[in-house]
N, C-alpha and C positions, 0 to 999 in steps of 0.2 A: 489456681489452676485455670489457664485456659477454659474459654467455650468454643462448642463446634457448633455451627449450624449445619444439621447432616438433611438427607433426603435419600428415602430407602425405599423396598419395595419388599410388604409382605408375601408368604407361602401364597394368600388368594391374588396379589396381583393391584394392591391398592397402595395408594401411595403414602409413606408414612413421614412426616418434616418436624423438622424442633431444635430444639437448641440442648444441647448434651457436655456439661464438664466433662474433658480427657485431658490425658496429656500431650497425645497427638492425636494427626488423624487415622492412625492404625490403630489407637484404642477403641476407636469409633467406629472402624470395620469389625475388629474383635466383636463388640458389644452387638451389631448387628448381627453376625454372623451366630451368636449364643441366641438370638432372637428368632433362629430362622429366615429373618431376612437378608435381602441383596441390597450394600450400601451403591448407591449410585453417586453421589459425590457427598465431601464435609471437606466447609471450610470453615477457618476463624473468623468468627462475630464478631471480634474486637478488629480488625482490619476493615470491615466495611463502615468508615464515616459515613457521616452524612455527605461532604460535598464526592464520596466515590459513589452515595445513592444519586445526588442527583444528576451523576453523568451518566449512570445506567438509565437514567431515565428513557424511556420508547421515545424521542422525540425523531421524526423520519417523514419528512415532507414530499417523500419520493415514495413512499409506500413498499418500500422494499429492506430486506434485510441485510445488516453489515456481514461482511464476511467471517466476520467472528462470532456473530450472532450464528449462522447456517454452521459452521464448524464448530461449534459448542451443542447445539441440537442436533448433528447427525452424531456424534460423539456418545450423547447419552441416549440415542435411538437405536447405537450400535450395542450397548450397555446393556438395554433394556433386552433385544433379541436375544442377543447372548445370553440370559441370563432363562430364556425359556420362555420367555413373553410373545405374543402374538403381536401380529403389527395394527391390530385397531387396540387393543389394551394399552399396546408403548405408546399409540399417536394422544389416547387418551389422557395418557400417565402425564405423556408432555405438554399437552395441552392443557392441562388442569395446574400443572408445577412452574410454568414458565413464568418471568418474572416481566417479559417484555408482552405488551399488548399483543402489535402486530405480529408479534409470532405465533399468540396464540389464535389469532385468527387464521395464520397459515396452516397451526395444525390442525385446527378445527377442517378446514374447506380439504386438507390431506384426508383426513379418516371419512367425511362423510362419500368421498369420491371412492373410499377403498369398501366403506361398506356399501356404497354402488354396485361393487363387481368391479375397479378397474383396479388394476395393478398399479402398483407403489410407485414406478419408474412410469404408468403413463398419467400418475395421479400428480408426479412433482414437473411434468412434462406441461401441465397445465398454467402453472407458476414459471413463465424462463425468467420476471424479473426479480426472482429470489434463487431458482436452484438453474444453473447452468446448462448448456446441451453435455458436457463434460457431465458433470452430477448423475444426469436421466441415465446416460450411457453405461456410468461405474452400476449405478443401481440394477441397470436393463440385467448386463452381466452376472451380475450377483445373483439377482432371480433367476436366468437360466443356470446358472451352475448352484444353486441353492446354497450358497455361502453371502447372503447378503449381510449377515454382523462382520465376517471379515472385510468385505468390500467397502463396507460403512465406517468401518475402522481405518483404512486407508485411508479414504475420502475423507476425513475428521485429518490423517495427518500432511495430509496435500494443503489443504486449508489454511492448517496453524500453521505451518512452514510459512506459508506465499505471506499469512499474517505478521509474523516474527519477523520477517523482512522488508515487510514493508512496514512495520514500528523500529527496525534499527536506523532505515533510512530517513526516515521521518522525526524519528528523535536527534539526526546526527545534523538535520536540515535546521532543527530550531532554532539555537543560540545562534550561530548565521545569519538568519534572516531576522532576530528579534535585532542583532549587534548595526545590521543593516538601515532598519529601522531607526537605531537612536541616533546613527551615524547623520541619517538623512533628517531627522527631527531636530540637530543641532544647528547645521550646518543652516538649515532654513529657519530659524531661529536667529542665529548669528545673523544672516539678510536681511532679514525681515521685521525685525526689534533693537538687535543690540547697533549694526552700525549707521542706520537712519538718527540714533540720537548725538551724533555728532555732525549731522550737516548744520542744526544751525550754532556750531560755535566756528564752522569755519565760514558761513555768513557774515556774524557778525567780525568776523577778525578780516573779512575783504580779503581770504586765503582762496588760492585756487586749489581745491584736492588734485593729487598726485593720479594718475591717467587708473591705476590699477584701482585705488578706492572708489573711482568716479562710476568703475566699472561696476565694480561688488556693488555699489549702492542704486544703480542701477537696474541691476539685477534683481534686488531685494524685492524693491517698488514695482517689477515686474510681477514677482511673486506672489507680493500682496495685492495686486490690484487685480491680476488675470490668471491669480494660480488655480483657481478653480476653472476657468476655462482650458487653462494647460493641462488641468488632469483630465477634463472631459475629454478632449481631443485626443489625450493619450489612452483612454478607456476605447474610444470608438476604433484607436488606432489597432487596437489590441484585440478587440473585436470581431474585425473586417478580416484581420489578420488570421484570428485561431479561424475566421469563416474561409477561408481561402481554402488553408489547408485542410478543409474537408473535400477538397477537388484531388483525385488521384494523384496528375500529373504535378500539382503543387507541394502536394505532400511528398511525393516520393523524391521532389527537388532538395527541398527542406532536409529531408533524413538523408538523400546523401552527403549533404551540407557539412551535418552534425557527424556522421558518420566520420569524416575526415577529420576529425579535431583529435587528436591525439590520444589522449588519457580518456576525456570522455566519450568517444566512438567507440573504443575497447570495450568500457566499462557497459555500454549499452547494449554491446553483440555478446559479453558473457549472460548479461542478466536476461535475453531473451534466447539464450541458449538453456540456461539454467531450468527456463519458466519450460520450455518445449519437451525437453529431456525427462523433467519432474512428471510432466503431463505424459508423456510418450509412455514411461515408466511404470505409470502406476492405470495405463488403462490395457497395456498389454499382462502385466500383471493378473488381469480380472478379465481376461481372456476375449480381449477384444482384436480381432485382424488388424495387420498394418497397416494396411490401407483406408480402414474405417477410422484407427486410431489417429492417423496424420490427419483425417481430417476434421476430427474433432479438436485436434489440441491447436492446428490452425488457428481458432477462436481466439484462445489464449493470448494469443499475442500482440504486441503493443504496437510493432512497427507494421506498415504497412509492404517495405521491403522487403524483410523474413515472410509477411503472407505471402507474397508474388513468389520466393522461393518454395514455398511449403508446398502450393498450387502446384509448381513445375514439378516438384519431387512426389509428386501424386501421382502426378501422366508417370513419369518415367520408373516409378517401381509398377505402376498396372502393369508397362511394357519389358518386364522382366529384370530391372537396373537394378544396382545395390542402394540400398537407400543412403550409406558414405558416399558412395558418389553423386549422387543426386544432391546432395547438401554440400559436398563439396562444389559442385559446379559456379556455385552462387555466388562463393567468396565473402559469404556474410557472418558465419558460423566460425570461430575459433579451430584454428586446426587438432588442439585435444580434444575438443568433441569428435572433429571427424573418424578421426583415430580412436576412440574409444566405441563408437557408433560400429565402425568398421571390425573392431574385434569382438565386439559381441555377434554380429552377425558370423561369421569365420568362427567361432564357439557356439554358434546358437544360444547367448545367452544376453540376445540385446536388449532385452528388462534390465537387466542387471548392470551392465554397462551404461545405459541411461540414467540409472539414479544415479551409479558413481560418478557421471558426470557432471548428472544435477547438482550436488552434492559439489563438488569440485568448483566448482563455478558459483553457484551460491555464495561458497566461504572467498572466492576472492572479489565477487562484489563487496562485501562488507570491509573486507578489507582494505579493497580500494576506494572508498567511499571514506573511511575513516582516515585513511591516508590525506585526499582532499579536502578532509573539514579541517584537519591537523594543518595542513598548508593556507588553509582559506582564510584562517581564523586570524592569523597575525596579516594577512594582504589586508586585508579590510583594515585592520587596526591600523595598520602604518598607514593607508591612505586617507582615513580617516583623520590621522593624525597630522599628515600633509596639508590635508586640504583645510584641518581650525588655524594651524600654524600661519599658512598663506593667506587666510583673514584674516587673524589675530596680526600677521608683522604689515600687512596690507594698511590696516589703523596705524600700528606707530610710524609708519614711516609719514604718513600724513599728518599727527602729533608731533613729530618732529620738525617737519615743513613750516609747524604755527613758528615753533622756538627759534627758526631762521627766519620766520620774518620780522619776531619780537626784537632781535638784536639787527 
C-alpha cells in the first residue's frame, strides 16, 4: 500500500505532518476528517526522489520567489482561511510548514507586519519582488468585500494557469534547442578535428584540395584558433543588443519587426491577449473598477506595444469609450477578443467574456506552438543533415582528387 505524506490542521489550529499508509489520497482526507482535522494537502512519498529533493532545493540568487512557489503558498493560505483560521495562525501555519527557506522568511516578515496592525494587501504591498501590484490589488478586494479565501483561491488559479503555460512552452522549446545544440556541437567538430586530419596527406601527395575543402578547413582553423573570440564578440553583440532595446523607440521598432512575421506575430498577439483577458477577468471579478483594473493588468504584459495601447484605452474609457473599441483601435489585439470584449460589455457580463476569451487563446497558443515544434523539429534535422552531408561529400570529393592524381 502506498504512503502519503499529508499536512493537516487540528480543532486548535496547529499543524499536524507525517507520513500515513492509504490507498489514496481521499483515504487521507477521510482519516483526517475522523480526526477532526482539516487535511490541507497529501502527497505520495514514494514520488518524491531524491534528485526531485534536490530541485526543490531554495536555491534563488535573486531573493525572490518562483511563481510557483507564490501560487502554491497563496493556494494553501486560501486553504487555511477557509477552513476558519485567522490570518496570523495561517501565516504561522505557513511559515513553520514550508519546505523553501526564502519563503519562510517571507511569511515570517508577512505576519510580523500583520501583527503590527497592517493589513495583509498592505503587508504583501511591502514585498513587490515576490507578490505583484496585481496580487496587493486581488488581496486589497478581498479584504474590502470580506471574501479574501475566495479571492485567494483565484489568485492561486491565475498563477497556476500562467504556470502550466509557461511549462508547456518551455517543455515544447527543449528538444529543439538540445537538437540545436548537437547539430552545432558536430558540425564544429567535423571543422575543427575530423577534416584538419587530412591536410597533411594531401601535403605530402603535392595535391592541391578542391576550393570547397580549402574553404571548410579554413573555417575549422578559424574556429580553433578565434572561436572563443567569435563567441565573445557574439556575447557583447548580444548584449548591446538586449541593452538597446531597453530604449522605447528601439523596442517598439523591434516588436513591430516580429510582429509582422506571420505565424509568429499571431502567436505573440494571442498570448498577450490571453495574459490581459485572464488578468482583466479575474480582478474585475473580485470587484475592482475598469479602469483601475486596465491599469493594473497593464503590468502584465510582455510587449511594450500592447502597453502603449492599454495607456491609450485608459484615456479613452475615462472619456466615456467602449473599452472594444478602444482595443480595437490599436490593431494589436485579435479581433475574437474584440468581439468577445464587446459582448460582454452589450450583456454586462465582461468578467465573463474575458476569461472566455482568455481561455480561447491560451488553448490556441499551445496549440500553435505545438504546431511549430511539430514543423521545427524535422527543419533542423534535414539541415542538419544537409549541412554533415556537405562536409562529409566536401572530403570525398578531395579523396577522390588524390585517386586522379595517383593514375
Amino acid at each position: 500500500m502506498p504512503q502519503f505524506r499529508y499536512l493537516a490542521v487540528d480543532p486548535a489550529g496547529k499543524p499536524i505532518k507525517g507520513v500515513r499508509e492509504a490507498a489514496s489520497a481521499s483515504d487521507i482526507a477521510d482519516w483526517a476528517y475522523a480526526q477532526r482535522c482539516y487535511l490541507v494537502r497529501a502527497e505520495d512519498a514514494g514520488k518524491r526522489s531524491r534528485i526531485q529533493a534536490l530541485l526543490d532545493l531554495d536555491i534563488d540568487f535573486r531573493h525572490r520567489l518562483s511563481k510557483g512557489k507564490v501560487a502554491h503558498l497563496t493556494r494553501e493560505l486560501a486553504v487555511m482561511l477557509e477552513a476558519g483560521q485567522d490570518i496570523d495562525h495561517a501565516l504561522r501555519f505557513l511559515a513553520e510548514t514550508s519546505e523553501s527557506a526564502q519563503a519562510r522568511r517571507v511569511l515570517q516578515a508577512l505576519r510580523d507586519q500583520v501583527r503590527g496592525g497592517k493589513s495583509l494587501a498592505a503587508s504583501l504591498a511591502q514585498h513587490p519582488r515576490v507578490f505583484s501590484r496585481l496580487y496587493v490589488s486581488i488581496v486589497r478586494a478581498g479584504e474590502a468585500g470580506g471574501t479574501i479565501a475566495e479571492c485567494l483561491h483565484r489568485l492561486a488559479d491565475l498563477l497556476e494557469r500562467e504556470c502550466r503555460l509557461a511549462a508547456t512552452v518551455q517543455s515544447a522549446m527543449t528538444y529543439p534547442a538540445l537538437l540545436l545544440m548537437a547539430a552545432a556541437g558536430t558540425i564544429v567538430l567535423l571543422l575543427t578535428y575530423v577534416l584538419p586530419q587530412f591536410t597533411p596527406i594531401f601535403a605530402q601527395a603535392g595535391a592541391r584540395m578542391p576550393l570547397s575543402t580549402r574553404a571548410l578547413i579554413a573555417a575549422g582553423a578559424f574556429l580553433h584558433d578565434d572561436g572563443a573570440l567569435l563567441l565573445l564578440v557574439t556575447l557583447t553583440l548580444v548584449l548591446l543588443g538586449h541593452r538597446k532595446l531597453q530604449d522605447a523607440p528601439a523596442r517598439l521598432v523591434w516588436e513591430r519587426a516580429i510582429l509582422r512575421v506571420p505565424v509568429l506575430g499571431t502567436l505573440i498577439r494571442r498570448a498577450e491577449a490571453a495574459r490581459l483577458m485572464r488578468t482583466l477577468a479575474t480582478l474585475l471579478r473580485n470587484g475592482v473598477g475598469l479602469v483601475p483594473a486596465l491599469g493594473i493588468a497593464r503590468d502584465v504584459l510582455a510587449r511594450l506595444t500592447a502597453v502603449r495601447l492599454i495607456d491609450k484605452a485608459i484615456v479613452e474609457v475615462k472619456s466615456g469609450a467602449r473599452l472594444a473599441t478602444a482595443l480595437a483601435s490599436g490593431e494589436f489585439f485579435p479581433v475574437h477578443t474584440i468581439h468577445l470584449v464587446q459582448l460582454g460589455e452589450e450583456t454586462g457580463r465582461l468578467a465573463d467574456m474575458a476569461q472566455r476569451a482568455a481561455d480561447i487563446h491560451e488553448e490556441q497558443v499551445q496549440h500553435t506552438t505545438a504546431r511549430l515544434i511539430a514543423l521545427l523539429l524535422p527543419v533542423i534535422t534535414i539541415v542538419m543533415g544537409l549541412v554533415v552531408a556537405g562536409i562529409v561529400g566536401s572530403l570525398v570529393v578531395a579523396m577522390l582528387s588524390l585517386n586522379d592524381l595517383a593514375l
